[in-house]
N, C-alpha and C positions, 0 to 999 in steps of 0.2 A: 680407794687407797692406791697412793700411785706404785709403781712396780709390782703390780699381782698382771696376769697373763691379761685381763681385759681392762686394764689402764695405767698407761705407764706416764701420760704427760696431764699436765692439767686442764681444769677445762679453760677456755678464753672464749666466751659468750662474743666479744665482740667481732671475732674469726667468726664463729659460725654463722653469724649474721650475714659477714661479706660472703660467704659461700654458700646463701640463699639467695638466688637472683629473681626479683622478680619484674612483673612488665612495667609498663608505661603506666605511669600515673590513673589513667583515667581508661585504663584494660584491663583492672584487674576483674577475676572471677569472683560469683558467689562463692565462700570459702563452709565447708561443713568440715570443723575439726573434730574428731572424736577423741577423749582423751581418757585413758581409765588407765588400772592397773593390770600389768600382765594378767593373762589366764582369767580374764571376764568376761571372754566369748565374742570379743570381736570382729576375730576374723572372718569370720561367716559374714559381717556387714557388708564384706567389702563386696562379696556375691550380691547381698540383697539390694546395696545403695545402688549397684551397675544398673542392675535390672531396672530400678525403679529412674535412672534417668543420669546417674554422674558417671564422672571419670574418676575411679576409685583409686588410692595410691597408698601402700604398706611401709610405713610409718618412714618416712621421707626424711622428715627431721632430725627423729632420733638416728638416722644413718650418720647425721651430717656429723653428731656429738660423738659416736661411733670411731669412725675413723679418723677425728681427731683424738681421741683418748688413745689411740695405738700410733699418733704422731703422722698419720697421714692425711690427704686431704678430701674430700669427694664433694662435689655440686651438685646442687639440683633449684631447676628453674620452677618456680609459678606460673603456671600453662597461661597464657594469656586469654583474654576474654572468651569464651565460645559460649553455646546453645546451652552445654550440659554443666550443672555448676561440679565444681569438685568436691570432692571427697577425699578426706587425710585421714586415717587412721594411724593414732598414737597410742603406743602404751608404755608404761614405767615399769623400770627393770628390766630382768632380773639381778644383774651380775657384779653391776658396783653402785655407790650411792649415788654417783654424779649420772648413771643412768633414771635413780629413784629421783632424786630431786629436778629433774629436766623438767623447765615448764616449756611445752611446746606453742603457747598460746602467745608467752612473752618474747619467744622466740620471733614470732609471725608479727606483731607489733614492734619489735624492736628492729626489724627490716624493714618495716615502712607500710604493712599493711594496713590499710585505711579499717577502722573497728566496724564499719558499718559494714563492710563485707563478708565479716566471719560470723558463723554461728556456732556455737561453741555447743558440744553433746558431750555431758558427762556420763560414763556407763560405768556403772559399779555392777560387784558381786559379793553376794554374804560373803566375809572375810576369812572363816573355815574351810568355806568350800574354794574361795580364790586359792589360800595358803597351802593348802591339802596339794593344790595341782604346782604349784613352784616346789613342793617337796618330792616330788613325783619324779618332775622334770627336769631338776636340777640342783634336787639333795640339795651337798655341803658347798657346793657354787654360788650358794644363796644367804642370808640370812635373815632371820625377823624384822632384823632391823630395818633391810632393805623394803620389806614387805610394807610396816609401818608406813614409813617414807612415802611408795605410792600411792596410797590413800592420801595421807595429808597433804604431798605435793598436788594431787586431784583436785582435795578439795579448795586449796589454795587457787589453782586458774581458775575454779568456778566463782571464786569471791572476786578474783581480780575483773572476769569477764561481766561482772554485774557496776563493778567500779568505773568501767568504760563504755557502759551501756551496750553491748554485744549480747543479742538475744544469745538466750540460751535453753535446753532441754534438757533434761535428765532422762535414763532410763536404766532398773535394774534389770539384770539376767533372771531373778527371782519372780517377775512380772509374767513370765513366759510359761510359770508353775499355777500361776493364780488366774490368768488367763489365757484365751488362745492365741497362740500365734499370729493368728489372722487380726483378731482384735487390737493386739498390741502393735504389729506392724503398720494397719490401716490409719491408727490414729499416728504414729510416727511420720507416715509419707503425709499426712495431712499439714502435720507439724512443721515438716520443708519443703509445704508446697508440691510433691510430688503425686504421677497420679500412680493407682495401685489397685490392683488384683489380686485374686487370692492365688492366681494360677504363676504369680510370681516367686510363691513360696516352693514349687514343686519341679518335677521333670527338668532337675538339673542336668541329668546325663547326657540330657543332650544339648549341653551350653560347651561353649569354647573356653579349653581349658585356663585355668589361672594364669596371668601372667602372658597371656596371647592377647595381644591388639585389636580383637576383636572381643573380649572379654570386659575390655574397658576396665581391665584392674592391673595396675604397674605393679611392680615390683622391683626392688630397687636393687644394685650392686654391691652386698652385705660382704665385710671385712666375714672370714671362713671361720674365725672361732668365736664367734657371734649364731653361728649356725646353729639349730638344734635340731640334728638331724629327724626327720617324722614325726615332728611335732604337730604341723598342721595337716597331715595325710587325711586325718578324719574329716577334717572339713573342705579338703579339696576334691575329695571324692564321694563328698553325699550327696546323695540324687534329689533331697528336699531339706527343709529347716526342721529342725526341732529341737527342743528341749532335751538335756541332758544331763541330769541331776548327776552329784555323788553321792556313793556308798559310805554307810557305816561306820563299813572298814576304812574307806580312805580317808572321812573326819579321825576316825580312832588316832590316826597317825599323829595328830597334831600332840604336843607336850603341853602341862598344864601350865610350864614356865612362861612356852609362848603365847598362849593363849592369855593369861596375864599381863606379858608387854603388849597385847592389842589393844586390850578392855584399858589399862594404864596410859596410853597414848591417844585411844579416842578412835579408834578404828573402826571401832563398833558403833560409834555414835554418828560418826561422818558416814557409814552406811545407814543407819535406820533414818538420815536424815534424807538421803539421796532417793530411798525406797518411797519415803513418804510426798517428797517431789515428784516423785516420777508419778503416783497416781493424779497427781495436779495439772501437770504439764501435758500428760496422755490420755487426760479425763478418763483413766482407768478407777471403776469406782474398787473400794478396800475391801 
């Protein structure tokens, strides 16, 4: 909605385009885009993809959408070819609809990304326990409908990335509950090629902090009321991975109005379909 405090101009996909620059034709990198809805546990990736071999980057794209919605401009380049392939984490939402509907996949094609270079990682999370943590986080800043939106905008670059033959993977958060850690990770690095240890899941304290050039995970130069302040504290200072269910009480929260525009939109179905991929794609058995 334009004139509310996080978007005042509209979007114009084709700017954003020109304010992704990427290399020469025949340099670009292996591309790992991750794309889910806010609050699906991604951030933590960005520690495990470093480790496990990329140049990790916090949702680069949606900066770009970002700071044109508040009428200004920000770049960021596609790293040219190296050793390690990259890694983009994206995620949809929370704060206006043109944050929910941002496909960042059509984005990276409609710049000129060659399809054979991306792989496309869908990550979902059951839709109560997603919704429960954007109420959390940011109450009446939010609403269902934006929540809605991320899923189906998800699901949408996953059909689009099957239409231009761009491997793709799934993986839920809920995978992490049904099995280990370890199990779910190992068949992941398998899945991009990467090699992998268990010892890469642990003794994070003594890694270099987020957002240090030696951490191999960027961070990018976010418009201030975009900020949510200690939002990812927990996952920048956990010494290992692990699962992290919610409570009870924090489903209790959800309203039984919204919980009906989920089930009514299909929210719950583009999950149970993505959970039932991800056993396929992770050969995680059911």
């Amino acid at each position: 909605m334009l004139n509310s405090p996080y978007q005042k101009y509209p979007v114009v996909h084709e700017q954003l385009a020109q304010n992704l620059h990427t290399p020469p034709p025949n340099n670009f990198p292996d591309i790992i885009l991750s794309i889910s809805p806010c609050r699906s546990g991604t951030t933590v990736m960005l520690r495990v993809m470093a480790l496990m071999g990329a140049d990790a980057y916090f949702q680069p794209l949606k900066n770009l959408l970002r700071w044109q919605l508040l009428g200004g401009a920000w770049d960021w380049q596609i790293p040219d070819q190296t050793a390690r392939p990259v890694y983009i984490k994206e995620t949809l939402g929370p704060y206006t609809l043109a944050e929910s509907a941002f496909n960042p996949l059509d984005l990276l094609l409609q710049a000129g990304v060659p399809a054979e270079k991306i792989h496309l990682w869908v990550y979902g999370r059951a839709p109560l326990a997603c919704y429960a943590s954007w109420v959390k986080w940011w109450g009446d800043r939010t609403t269902v409908d934006y929540f809605c939106q991320s899923y189906i905008t998800t699901q949408q670059a996953y059909e689009q990335a099957a239409r231009h033959n761009i491997k793709t993977t799934v993986l839920t958060y809920e995978q992490f509950a049904e099995h280990t850690p370890v199990q779910v990770m190992r068949s992941l690095a398998a899945r991009f090629r990467f090699p992998f240890h268990a010892d890469m899941l642990n003794g994070w304290s003594k890694l270099p902090e987020f957002g240090t050039a030696a951490s191999h995970i960027t961070l990018p130069e976010e418009p201030d009321i975009f900020i949510t302040p200690h939002i990812h504290d927990q996952v920048e200072e956990a010494t290992h991975f692990y699962h992290h269910p919610p409570t009870a009480e924090t489903l209790n929260q959800i309203s039984a109005d919204d919980h009906q525009q989920m089930s009514d939109l299909g929210v719950f179905a583009i999950y149970e379909k993505w959970h039932r991929q991800a056993t396929v794609d992770l050969k995680l058995s059911q």
